[in-house]
C-alpha positions as CSV (number, residue, x, y, z in Angstrom):
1,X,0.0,0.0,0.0
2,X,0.7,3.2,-0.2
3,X,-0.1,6.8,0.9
4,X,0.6,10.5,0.1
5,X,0.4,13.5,2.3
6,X,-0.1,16.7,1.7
7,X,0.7,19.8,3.4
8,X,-1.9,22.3,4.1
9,X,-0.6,24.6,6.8
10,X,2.2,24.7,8.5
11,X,2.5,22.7,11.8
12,X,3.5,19.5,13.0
13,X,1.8,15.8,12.9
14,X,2.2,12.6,13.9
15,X,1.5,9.8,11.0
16,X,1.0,5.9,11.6
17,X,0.3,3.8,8.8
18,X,-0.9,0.1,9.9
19,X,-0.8,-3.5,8.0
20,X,-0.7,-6.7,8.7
21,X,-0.9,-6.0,12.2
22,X,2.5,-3.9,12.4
23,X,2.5,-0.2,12.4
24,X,4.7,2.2,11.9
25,X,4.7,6.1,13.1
26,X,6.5,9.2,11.5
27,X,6.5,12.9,12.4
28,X,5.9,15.0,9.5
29,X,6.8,19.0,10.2
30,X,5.6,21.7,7.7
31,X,7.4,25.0,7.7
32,X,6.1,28.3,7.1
33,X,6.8,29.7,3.5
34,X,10.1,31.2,3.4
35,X,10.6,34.4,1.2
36,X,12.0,33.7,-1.9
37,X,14.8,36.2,-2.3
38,X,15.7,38.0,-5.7
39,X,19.3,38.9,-5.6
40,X,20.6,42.0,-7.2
41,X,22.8,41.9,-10.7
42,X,23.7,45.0,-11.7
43,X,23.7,48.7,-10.4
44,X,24.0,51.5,-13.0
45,X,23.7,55.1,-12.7
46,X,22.8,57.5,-14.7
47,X,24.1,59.8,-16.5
48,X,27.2,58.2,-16.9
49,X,29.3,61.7,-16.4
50,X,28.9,64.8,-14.4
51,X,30.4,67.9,-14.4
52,X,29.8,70.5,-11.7
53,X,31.5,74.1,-11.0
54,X,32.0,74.4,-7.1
55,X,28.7,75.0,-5.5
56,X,27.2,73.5,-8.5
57,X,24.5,70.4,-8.1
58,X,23.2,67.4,-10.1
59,X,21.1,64.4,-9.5
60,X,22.4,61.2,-10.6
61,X,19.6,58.1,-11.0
62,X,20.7,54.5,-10.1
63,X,18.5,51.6,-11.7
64,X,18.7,48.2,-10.0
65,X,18.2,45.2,-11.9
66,X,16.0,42.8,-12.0
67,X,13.2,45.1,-11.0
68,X,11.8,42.3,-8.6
69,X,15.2,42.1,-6.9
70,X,14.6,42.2,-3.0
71,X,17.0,44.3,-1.6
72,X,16.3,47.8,-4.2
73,X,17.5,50.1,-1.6
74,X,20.1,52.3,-3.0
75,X,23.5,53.7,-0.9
76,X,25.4,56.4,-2.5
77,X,29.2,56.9,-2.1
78,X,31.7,59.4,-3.1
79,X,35.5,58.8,-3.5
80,X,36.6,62.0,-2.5
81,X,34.2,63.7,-0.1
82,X,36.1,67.0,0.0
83,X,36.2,67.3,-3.4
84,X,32.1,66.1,-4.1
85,X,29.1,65.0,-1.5
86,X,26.3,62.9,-2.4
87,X,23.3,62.4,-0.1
88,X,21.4,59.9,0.1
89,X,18.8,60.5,-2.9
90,X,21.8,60.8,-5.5
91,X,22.2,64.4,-5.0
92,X,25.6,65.8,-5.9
93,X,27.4,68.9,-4.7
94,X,30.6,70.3,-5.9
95,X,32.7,71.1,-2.5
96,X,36.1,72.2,-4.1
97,X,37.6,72.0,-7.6
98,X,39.0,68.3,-8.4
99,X,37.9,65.0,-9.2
100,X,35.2,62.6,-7.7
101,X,33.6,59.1,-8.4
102,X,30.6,58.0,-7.3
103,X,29.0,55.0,-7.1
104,X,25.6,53.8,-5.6
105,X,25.5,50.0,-4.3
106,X,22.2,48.0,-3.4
107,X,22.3,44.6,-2.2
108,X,25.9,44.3,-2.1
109,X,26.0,44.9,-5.8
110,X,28.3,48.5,-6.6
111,X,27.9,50.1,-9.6
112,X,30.8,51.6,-12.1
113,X,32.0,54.8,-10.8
114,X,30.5,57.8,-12.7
């Protein structure tokens, strides 16, 4: 003989299948569903070059692919702080005269420097 189970919440229970007399018991557990987790493959940002006079500003625009990746959140970073800030919505400043890269990273994932 045989038998099939089928899960319809999650839980624990206790299964004994008899024959012939003999018996035999087994514990079957059934988890919660875990998230399924879309990792990030590429960060690029957009435009791929900006010039700024000091005091100057531009926004740069990072797209994170896929789309459905879990982790979209977006960190910005600038090589040379003194020289360029960026905030935290990809808003850059010119501080001083010089050069700057800046990248934005999301789920571990860093972009090329613009």
């Amino acid at each position: 003989a045989s038998g099939k189970v089928t899960a319809v919440a999650a839980g624990s229970a206790t299964i004994t299948a008899t024959a012939g007399g003999k018996s035999a018991t087994i514990k079957v557990t059934v988890s919660k569903d875990m998230p399924v987790v879309v990792p990030v493959q590429s960060v690029s940002v957009s435009p791929s070059r900006l010039e700024l006079q000091r005091g100057g500003s531009g926004q740069l625009a990072a797209t994170v692919a896929p789309s459905n990746a879990t982790d979209r959140a977006v960190s910005w970073r600038s090589s040379n702080p003194a020289v360029a800030s960026v905030d935290a919505n990809g808003r850059v400043t010119a501080l001083a005269a010089g050069v700057a890269s800046v990248t934005a990273t999301a789920g571990g994932v860093v972009s090329p420097a613009v």
